[in-house]
C-alpha positions in Angstrom: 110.4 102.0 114.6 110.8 98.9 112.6 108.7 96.3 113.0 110.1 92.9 110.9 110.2 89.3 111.3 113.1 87.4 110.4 113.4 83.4 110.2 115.8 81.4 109.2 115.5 77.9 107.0 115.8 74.6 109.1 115.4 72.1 105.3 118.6 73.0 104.5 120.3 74.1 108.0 121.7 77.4 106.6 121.7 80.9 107.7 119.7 82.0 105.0 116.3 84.6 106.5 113.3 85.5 105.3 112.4 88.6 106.0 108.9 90.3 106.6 108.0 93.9 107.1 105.0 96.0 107.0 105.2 99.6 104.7 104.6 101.8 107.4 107.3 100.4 109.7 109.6 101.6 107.3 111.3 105.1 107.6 110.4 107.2 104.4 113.0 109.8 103.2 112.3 112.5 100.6 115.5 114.4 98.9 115.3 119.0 98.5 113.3 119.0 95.6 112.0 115.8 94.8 108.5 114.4 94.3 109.6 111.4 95.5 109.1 109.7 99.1 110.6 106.5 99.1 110.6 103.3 101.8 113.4 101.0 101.3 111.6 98.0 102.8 114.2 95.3 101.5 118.0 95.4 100.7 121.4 93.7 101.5 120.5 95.0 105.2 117.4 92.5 105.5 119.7 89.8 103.8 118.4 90.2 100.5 122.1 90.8 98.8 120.5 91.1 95.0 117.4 93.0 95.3 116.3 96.0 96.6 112.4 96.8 97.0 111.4 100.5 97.3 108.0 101.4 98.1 107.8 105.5 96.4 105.0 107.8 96.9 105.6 110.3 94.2 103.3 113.9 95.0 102.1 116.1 92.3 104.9 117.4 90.3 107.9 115.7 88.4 110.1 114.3 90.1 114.2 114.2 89.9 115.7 112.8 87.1 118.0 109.8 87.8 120.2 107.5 85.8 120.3 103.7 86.8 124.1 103.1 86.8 125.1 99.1 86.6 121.7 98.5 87.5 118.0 97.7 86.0 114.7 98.4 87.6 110.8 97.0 87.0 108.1 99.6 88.5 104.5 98.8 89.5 102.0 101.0 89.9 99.9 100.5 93.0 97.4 103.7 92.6 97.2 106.8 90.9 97.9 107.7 86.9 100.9 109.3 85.6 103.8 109.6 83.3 107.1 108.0 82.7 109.7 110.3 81.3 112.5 107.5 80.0 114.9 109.3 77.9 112.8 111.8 75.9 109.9 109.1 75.6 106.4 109.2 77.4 104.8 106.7 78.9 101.6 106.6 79.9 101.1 105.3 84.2 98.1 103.2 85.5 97.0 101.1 88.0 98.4 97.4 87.8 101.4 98.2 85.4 104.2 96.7 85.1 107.5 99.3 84.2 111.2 98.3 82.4 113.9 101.1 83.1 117.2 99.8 81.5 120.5 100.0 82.8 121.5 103.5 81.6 119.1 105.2 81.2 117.5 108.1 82.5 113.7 108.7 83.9 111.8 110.6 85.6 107.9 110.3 87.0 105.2 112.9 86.9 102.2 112.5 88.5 99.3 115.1 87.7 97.8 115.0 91.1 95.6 115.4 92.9 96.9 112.8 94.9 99.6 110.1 95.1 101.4 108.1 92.6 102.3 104.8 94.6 104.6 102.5 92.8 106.8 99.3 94.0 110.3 99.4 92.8 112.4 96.8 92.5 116.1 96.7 91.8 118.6 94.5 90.7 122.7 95.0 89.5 122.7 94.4 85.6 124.5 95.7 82.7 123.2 96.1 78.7 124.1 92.8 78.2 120.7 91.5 80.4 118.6 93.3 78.3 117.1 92.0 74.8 117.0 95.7 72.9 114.7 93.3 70.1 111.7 92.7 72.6 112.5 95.5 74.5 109.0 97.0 76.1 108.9 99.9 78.8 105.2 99.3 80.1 103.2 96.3 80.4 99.3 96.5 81.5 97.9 93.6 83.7 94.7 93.9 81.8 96.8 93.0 78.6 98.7 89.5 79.7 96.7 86.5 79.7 96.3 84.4 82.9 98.4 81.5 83.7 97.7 79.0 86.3 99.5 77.7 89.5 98.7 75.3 91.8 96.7 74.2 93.2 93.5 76.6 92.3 95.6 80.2 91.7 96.6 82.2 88.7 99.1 84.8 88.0 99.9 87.0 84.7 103.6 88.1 83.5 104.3 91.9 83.4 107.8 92.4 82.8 109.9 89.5 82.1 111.9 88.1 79.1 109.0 88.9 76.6 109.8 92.4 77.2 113.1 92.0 76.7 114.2 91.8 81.0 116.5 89.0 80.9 117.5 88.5 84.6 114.4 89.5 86.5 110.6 88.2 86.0 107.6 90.9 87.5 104.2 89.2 88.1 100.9 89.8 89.8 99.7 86.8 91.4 95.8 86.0 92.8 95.2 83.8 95.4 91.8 82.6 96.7 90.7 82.2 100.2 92.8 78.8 101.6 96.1 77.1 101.9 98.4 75.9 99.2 101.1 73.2 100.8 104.7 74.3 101.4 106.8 75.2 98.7 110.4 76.8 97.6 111.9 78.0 94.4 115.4 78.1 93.0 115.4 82.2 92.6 115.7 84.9 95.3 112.3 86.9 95.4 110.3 90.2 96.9 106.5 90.3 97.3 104.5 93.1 98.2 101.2 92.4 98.9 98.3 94.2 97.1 94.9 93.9 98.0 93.3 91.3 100.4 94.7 89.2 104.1 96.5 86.5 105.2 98.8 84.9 106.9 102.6 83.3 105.8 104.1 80.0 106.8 107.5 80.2 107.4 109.9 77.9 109.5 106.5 77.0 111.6 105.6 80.2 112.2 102.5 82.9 110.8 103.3 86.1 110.2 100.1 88.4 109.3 99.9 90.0 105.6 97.9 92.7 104.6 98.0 95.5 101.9 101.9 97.0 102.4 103.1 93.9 103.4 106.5 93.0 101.7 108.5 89.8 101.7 111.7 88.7 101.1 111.8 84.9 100.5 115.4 83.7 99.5 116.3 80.7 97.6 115.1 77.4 98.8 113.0 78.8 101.7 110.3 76.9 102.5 106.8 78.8 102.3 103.2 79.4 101.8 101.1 82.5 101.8 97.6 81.6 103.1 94.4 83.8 102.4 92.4 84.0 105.6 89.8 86.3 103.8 86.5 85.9 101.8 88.0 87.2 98.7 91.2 86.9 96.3 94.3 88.0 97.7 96.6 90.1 95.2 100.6 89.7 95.6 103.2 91.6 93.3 105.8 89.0 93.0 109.9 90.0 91.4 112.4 87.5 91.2 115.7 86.6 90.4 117.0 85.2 88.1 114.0 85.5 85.6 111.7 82.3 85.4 108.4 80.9 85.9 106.5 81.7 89.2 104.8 78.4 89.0 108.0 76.5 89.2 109.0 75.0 92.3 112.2 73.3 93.7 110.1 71.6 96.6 106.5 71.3 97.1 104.3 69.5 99.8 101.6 67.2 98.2 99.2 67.9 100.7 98.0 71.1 102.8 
């Protein structure tokens, strides 16, 4: 069954939700064939209307080909090591990078076992004229991109975003220590998937648990914070649209 929360915006007294769900609530489906089991966790069906976040477990194997028609997608790689086949290339797959597949073109993933790959798709309508073919990059390590900050005490790093030639969407890995930031919003429509660590996230007044497999649609101008109730840093995969600075905020509270 699936387990979500949804809550709606009272700053600006629209119907616009955010939307939280946890992995496993999620029905998986696997295609005759395929390596790939995939978790659609956010869509047009949770009021996202843009983006569409997949959470894939790909087995040992190769998967299916497919083509991304009218459409571009950034991958991150939650665990395991493998191999992105994007038309006739390889690329090589690690934990904690970032992933570019073009509209057009044609991949596939191989995963040398012995266990999982687990990567977070994310999904957006474009066409060639959102990508810049001059800084074009297909993979992007974490360990590679320097750390920016963000108020008030957390960091994040770029994976893909313009610099690798993504014009309309922005991929980012954000780290946020134990506390509470105040309440915030952004312009853009985002997902987050959360990585590694717990908390909690304020929305409309309430607090919804996250944990590892946590994913999060927060619309445009939706008030939020995610808290870290834990001893350690908390990890979140952040994608937005359109492309931008994660630090960027259209509203934020002065004090916690």
């Amino acid at each position: 069954m699936r387990l979500a929360t949804r809550l709606r915006s009272k700053t600006y007294d629209v119907a616009v939700p955010g939307y939280v769900v946890q992995e496993g609530d999620v029905d998986a489906r696997r295609e005759p064939g395929d390596t790939a089991e995939t978790r659609v966790a956010i869509d047009a069906s949770s009021g996202c209307e843009l983006l569409e976040q997949r959470i894939v477990r790909y087995a040992p194997g190769r998967s299916t080909e497919r083509t991304l028609q009218a459409a571009q997608e950034v991958m991150y790689v939650v665990s395991g090591h493998g191999t992105l086949h994007l038309d006739g290339d390889e690329h090589p797959l690690e934990p904690m990078t970032g992933a570019f597949v073009a509209p057009g073109e044609s991949f596939a993933l191989e995963n040398p076992g012995p266990g999982d790959l687990v990567v977070v798709s994310v999904r957006a309508p474009a066409d060639e004229s959102e990508v810049d073919p001059e800084r074009r990059r297909v993979t992007v390590r974490w360990a590679d991109q320097p750390s920016l900050p963000a108020t008030p005490n957390r960091e994040f790093r770029y994976l893909v975003n313009q610099d690798a030639g993504c014009l309309e969407m922005t991929q980012f890995v954000g780290v946020i220590p134990p506390g509470k930031a105040g309440m915030h919003s952004h312009t853009y429509d985002e997902v987050v998937y959360v990585v590694d660590g717990e908390g909690v996230i304020h929305l409309d007044g309430k607090r919804t648990p996250l944990r590892p497999g946590t994913c999060v649609h927060l619309p445009p101008l939706e008030e939020h914070c995610l808290e870290n109730t834990g001893p350690t840093p908390m990890t979140v995969l952040g994608v937005f649209h359109p492309s931008g600075d994660p630090a960027s905020r259209a509203y934020e509270q002065l004090s916690a």
